[in-house]
N, C-alpha and C positions, 0 to 999 in steps of 0.2 A: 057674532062673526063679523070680522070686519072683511070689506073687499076693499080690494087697490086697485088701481088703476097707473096702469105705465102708459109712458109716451113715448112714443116711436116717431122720431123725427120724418114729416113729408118724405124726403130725402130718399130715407132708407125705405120707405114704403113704397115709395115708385121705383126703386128700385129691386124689389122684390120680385121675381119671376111666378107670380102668383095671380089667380083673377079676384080681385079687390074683391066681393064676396065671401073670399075664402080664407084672407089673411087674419082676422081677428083669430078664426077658428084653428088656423095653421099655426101661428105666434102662440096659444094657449098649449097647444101639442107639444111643441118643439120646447115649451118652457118647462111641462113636465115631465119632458124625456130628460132634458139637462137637469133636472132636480133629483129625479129616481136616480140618474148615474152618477151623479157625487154623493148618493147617501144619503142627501138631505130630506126626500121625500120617502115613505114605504110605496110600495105598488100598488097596494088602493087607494091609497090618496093620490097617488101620480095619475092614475087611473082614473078617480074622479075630477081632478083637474084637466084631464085631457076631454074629458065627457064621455068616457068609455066606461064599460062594463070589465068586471075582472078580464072576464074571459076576450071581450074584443083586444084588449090589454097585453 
């Protein structure tokens, strides 16, 4: 498996209305909500990207 890593310029992270604790974990969410809704992911795998269970999913 390989993993990636994105960069999210300072910028846009202080600019996020989020508590710095929780952005890493909110960005990996939001990325595999946008992947399941263009098809690109299935639901379990959006699901485990998100770090949820089918069911929390």
């Amino acid at each position: 498996m390989t993993d990636v890593t994105i960069t999210v310029p300072r910028d846009i992270v202080q600019a996020l209305r989020l508590p710095p604790d929780a952005i890493a974990v909110e960005l990996q969410r939001e990325l595999a909500v946008a992947l399941y809704h263009r098809g690109i992911l299935s639901s379990g795998k959006a699901a485990a990207l998100a770090g949820m269970n089918r069911w929390e999913w």
